[in-house]
VMD Tcl script that draws the C-alpha trace (Angstrom):
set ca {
  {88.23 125.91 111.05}
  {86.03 125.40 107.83}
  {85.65 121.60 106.72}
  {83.00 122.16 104.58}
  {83.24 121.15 101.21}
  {82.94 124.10 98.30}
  {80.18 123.52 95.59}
  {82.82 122.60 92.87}
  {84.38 119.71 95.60}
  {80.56 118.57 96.29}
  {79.87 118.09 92.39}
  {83.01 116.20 92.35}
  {81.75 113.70 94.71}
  {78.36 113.52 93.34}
  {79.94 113.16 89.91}
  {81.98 109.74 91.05}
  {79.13 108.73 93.32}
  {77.23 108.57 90.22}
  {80.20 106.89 88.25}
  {80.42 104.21 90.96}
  {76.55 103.29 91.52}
  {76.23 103.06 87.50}
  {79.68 101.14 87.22}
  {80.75 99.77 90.16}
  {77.53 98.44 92.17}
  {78.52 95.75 94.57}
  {76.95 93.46 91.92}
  {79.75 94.46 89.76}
  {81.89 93.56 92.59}
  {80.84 90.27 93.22}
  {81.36 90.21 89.72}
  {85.05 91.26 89.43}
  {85.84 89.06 92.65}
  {89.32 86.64 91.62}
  {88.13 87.62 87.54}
  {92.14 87.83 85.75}
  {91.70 91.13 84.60}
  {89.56 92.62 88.10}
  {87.65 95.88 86.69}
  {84.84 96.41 84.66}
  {85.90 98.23 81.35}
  {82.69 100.20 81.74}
  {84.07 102.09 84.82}
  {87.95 102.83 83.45}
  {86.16 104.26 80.45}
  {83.83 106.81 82.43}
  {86.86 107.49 84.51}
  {88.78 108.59 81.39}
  {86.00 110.22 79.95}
  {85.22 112.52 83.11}
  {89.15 113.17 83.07}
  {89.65 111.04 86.92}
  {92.31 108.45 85.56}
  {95.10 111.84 85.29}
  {93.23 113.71 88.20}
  {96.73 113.92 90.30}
  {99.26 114.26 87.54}
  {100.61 117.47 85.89}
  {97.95 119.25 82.83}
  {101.49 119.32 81.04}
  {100.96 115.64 79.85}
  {97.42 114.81 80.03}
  {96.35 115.24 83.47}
  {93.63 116.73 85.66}
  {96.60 118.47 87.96}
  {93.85 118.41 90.95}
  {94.92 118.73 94.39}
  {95.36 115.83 97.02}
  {92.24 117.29 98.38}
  {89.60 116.55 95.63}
  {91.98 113.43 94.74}
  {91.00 112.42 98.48}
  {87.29 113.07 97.45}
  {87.27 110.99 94.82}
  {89.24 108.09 96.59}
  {86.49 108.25 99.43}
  {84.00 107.29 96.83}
  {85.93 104.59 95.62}
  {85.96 102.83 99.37}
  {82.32 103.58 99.52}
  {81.83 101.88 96.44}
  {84.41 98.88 96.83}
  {84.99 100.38 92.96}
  {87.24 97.53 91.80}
  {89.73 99.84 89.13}
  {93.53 100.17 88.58}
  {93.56 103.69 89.09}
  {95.92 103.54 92.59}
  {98.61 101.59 90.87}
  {98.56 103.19 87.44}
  {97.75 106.78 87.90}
  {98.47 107.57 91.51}
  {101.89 104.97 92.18}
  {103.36 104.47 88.24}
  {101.85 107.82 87.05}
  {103.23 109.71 90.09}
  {106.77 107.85 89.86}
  {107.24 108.98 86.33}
  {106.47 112.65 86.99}
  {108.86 112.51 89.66}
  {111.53 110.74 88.86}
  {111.37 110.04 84.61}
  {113.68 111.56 82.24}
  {112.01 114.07 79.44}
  {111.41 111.32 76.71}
  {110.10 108.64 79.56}
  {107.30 111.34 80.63}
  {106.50 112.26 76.89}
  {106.20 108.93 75.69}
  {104.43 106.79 78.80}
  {102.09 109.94 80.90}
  {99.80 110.99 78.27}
  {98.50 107.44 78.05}
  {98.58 107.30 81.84}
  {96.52 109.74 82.29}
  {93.83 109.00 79.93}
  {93.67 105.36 80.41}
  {94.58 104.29 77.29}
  {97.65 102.73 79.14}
  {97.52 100.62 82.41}
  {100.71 99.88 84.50}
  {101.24 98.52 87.79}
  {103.62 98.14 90.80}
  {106.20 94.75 91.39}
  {107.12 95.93 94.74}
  {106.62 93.35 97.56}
  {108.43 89.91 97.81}
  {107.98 87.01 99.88}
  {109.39 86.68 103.26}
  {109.93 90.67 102.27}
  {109.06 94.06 104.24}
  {108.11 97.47 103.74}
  {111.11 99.19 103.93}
  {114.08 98.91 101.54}
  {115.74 95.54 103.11}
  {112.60 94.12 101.27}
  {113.66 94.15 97.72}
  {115.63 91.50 97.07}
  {114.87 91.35 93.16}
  {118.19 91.36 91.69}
  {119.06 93.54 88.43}
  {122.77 93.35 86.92}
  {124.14 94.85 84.08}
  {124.32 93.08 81.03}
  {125.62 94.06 77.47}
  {123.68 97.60 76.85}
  {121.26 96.68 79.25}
  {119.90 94.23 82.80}
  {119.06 91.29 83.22}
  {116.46 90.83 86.26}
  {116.17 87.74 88.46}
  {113.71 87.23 91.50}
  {110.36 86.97 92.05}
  {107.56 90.04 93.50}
  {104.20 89.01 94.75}
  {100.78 90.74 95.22}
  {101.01 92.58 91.55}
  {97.48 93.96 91.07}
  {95.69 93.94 87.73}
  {99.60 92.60 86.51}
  {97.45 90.80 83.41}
  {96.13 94.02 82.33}
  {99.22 95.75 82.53}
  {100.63 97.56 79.25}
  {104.13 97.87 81.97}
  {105.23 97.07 85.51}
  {107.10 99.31 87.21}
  {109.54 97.31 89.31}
  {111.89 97.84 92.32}
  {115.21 95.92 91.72}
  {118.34 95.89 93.73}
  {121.33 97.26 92.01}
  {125.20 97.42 92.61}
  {124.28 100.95 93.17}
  {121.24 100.68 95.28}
  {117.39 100.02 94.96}
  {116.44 101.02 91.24}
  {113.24 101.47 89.24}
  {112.54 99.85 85.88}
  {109.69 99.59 83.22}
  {109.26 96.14 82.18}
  {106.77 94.70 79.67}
  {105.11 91.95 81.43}
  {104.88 89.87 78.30}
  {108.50 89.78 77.53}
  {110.53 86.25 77.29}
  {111.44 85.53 81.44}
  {109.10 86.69 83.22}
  {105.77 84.94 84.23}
  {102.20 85.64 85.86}
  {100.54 83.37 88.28}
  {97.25 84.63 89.92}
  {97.20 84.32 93.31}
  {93.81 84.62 96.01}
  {93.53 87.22 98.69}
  {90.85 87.88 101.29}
  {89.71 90.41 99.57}
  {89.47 87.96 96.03}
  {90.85 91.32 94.25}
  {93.02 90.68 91.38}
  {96.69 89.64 92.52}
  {99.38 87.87 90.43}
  {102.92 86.43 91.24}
  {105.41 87.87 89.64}
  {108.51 85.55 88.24}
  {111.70 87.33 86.82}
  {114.23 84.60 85.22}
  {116.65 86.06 83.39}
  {114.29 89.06 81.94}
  {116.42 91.41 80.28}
  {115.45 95.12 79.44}
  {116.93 97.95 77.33}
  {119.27 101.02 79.59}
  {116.82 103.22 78.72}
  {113.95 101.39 81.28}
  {115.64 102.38 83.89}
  {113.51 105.45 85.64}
  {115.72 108.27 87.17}
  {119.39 107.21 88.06}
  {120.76 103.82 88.91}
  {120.66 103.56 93.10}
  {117.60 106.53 92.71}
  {114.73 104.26 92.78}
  {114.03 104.27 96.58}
  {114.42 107.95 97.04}
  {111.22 108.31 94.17}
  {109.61 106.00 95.84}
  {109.49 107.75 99.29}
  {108.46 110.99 97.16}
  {105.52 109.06 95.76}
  {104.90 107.60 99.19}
  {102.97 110.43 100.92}
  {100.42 110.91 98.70}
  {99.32 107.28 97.84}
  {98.98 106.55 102.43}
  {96.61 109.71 101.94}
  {94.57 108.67 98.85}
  {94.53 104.87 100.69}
  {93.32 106.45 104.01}
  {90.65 108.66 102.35}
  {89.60 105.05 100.54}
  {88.94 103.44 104.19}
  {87.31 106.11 105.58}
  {84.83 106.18 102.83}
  {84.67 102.17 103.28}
  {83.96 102.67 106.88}
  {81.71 105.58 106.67}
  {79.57 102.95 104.17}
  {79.88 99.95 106.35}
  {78.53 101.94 109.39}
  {75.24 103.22 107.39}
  {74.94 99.63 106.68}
  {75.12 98.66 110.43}
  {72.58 101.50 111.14}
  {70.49 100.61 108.76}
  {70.29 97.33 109.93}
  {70.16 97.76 113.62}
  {66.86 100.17 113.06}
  {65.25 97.92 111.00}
  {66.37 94.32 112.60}
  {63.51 93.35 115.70}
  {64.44 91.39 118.68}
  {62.07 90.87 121.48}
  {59.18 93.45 119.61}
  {62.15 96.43 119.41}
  {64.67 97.34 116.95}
  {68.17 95.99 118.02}
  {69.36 100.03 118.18}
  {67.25 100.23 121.13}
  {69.33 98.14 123.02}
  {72.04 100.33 124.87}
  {75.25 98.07 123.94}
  {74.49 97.72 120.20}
  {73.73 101.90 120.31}
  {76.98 102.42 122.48}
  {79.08 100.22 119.02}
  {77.13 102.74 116.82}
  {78.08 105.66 119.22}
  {81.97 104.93 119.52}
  {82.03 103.84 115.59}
  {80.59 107.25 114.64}
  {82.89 108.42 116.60}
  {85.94 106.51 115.09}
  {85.07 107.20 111.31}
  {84.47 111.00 112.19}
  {87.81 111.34 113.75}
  {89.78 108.94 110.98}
  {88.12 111.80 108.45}
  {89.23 114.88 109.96}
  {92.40 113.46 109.85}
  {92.77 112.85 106.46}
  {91.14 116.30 105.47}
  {94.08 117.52 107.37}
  {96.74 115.01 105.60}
  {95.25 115.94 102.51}
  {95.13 119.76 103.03}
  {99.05 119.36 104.29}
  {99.83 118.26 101.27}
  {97.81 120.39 98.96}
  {99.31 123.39 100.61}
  {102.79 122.16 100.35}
  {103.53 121.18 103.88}
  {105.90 118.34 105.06}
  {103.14 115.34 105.79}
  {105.70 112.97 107.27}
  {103.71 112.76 109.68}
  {100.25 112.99 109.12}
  {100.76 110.66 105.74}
  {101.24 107.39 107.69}
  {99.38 108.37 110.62}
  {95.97 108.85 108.29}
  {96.75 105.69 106.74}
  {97.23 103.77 110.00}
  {94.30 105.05 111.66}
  {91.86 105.13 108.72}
  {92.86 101.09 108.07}
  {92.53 100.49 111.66}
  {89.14 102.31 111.95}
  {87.72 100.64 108.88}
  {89.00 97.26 110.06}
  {87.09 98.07 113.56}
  {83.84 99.39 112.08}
  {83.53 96.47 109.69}
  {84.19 94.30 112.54}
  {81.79 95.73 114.68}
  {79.24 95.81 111.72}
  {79.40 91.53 111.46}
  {78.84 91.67 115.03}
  {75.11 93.64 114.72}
  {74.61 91.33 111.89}
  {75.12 88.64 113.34}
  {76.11 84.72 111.70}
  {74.44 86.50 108.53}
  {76.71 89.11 108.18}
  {79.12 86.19 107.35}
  {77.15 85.17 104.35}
  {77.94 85.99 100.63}
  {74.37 87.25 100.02}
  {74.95 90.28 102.50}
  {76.97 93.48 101.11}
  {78.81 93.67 104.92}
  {80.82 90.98 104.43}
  {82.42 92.82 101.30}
  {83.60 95.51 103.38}
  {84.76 93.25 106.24}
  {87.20 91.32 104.12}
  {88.93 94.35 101.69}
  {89.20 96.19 105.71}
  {91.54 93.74 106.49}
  {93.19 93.61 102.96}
  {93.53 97.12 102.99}
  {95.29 97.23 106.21}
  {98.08 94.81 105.50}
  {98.36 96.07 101.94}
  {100.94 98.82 100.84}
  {102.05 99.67 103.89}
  {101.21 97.44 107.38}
  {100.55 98.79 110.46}
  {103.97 98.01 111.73}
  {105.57 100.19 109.06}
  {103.56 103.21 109.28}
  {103.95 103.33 113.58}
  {107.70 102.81 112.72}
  {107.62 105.79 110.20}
  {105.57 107.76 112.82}
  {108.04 106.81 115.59}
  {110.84 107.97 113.76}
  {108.96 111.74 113.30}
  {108.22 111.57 116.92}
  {111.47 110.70 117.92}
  {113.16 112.77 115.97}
  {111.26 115.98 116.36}
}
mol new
graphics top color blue
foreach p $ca { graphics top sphere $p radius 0.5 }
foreach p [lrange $ca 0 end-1] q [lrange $ca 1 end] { graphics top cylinder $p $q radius 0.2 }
display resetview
């Protein structure tokens, strides 16, 4: 077994570490923290112009038809770099849902401008007091005249006042269903809302928003069945994303434990704080392989029902762990808003509760287990 990367995957990473440092420093990121539009216009222009916004979607309307593999590459770099950018909702969620499940004249007219980033969309998916799983959505859509009418409210929208479209999950008389909705048309309503991480969230308000037939993506009662195609890939891309978070927090905690005196010695001499180092090295080595192995699943064309949610929970949960572990060698100062650690600390935790909890993915896992 081979994990080595091949010269054209190791100028891909250099190429978006480069992007990221010049971009996306963590000053940038401080920067961007609760701003109402959350990425620097710098970076989604390099990203178009080194062809990364389309890197997952089909050549046939604009994109960089990569495999999950490099796309995983990339997303590392983007955890290592806290890169605050759009790119997960627009290109890998909206962009992917649209090659899946759009008609002809839907893929025409909305990829191209996906895929170069001339276009941003974004996901109305989660609800309050809602779940995961389908029995979440309670967003209702009826039919009206030529057209729907949608009623309900959706919460943690990223980048929603940036948006061109939202693609949004609506319950139907004929099951869970996908529409594009304008986020500046009459009825519907943006409030910005904080996180942990201070990334750029909005509540979403539908009252009485009405859309054209043709908004609808895929078939009435469809939308749920794209959604689980799209799934997969996105747990992947967010794994590879904490593992390159965690692999940065860690060099942090290194960094400082070597240089840090207590007592005339550096505080990796002492055995417990080089046994955290040990076991977290350990961790983010482990949470890697197995999300070169998700991603390598997938590029190959096997099932990763499996290995999808399991990357995703374990890369969270290591990332949330190392992070943890890295306040701890910091100490109270680790806490502080000067120091880059606490940065990684608080988008660990975001990341773990966002698209897809814990509790979902070992429910998704169980059910491949139990079913095998």
């Amino acid at each position: 077994m081979d994990l080595d990367l091949t010269s054209e995957q190791e100028l891909l990473r250099e190429s978006v570490r480069r992007i990221c440092a010049r971009h996306a420093g963590l000053d940038v990121v401080r920067k961007m923290e609760n701003d109402p539009i959350g990425y620097p216009p710098q970076l989604w222009a390099q990203l178009a112009d080194s062809g990364l916004i389309g890197l997952t979607l089909p050549d046939r309307w604009g994109g960089s038809a990569m495999t999950l593999l490099e796309a995983a590459l990339v997303y590392g770099e983007f955890g290592r770099s806290l890169a605050p950018s759009p790119h997960f909702v627009s290109s890998v969620l909206c962009g992917g849902v649209l090659a899946r499940g759009g008609t002809d004249e839907q893929r025409e007219r909305f990829l191209p401008g996906i895929a170069d980033g001339s276009a941003v969309w974004s996901v109305a998916w989660l609800e309050p007091a809602g779940g995961f799983g389908p029995r979440g959505i309670g967003l209702r859509a009826e039919a009206e005249g030529d057209g729907w009418r949608l009623d309900g409210v959706k919460r943690h929208v990223a980048y929603a006042t940036a948006a061109d479209r939202l693609l949004v999950l609506a319950e139907t008389a004929d099951g869970i269903t996908l529409f594009v909705v304008d986020p500046s048309s009459p009825g519907v309503s943006l409030t910005q809302q904080l996180s942990v991480a201070s990334d750029t969230q909005y509540r979403v308000e539908f009252a009485a928003a009405t859309v054209p037939a043709d908004a609808v993506v895929g078939a009435p009662g469809a939308g749920w069945a794209i959604w689980e195609e799209v799934a997969p890939a996105a747990m992947i891309l967010l794994a590879a994303q904490a593992v390159g978070g965690a692999r940065r927090s860690l060099e942090l905690a290194v960094d400082y434990a070597a240089t840090r005196r207590q007592f005339d010695k550096p505080l990796g001499a002492f055995q417990a704080i080089a046994h955290y180092l040990a076991d977290a090295t350990t961790a983010v080595d482990g949470a890697e392989t197995l999300v070169w192995e998700a991603a390598w699943a997938a590029s190959a064309g096997r099932s990763t029902a499996r290995l999808a949610p399991m990357a995703k929970l374990f890369a969270c949960q290591t990332f949330r762990d190392v992070t943890a572990m890295a306040q701890q060698i910091f100490g109270g100062v680790g806490f502080a808003l000067e120091f880059d650690v606490q940065l990684f600390f608080r988008r660990a935790k975001a990341l773990q509760v966002a698209w897809w909890d814990g509790r979902y993915l070992e429910e998704l896992i169980a059910a491949e287990v139990l079913d095998a």
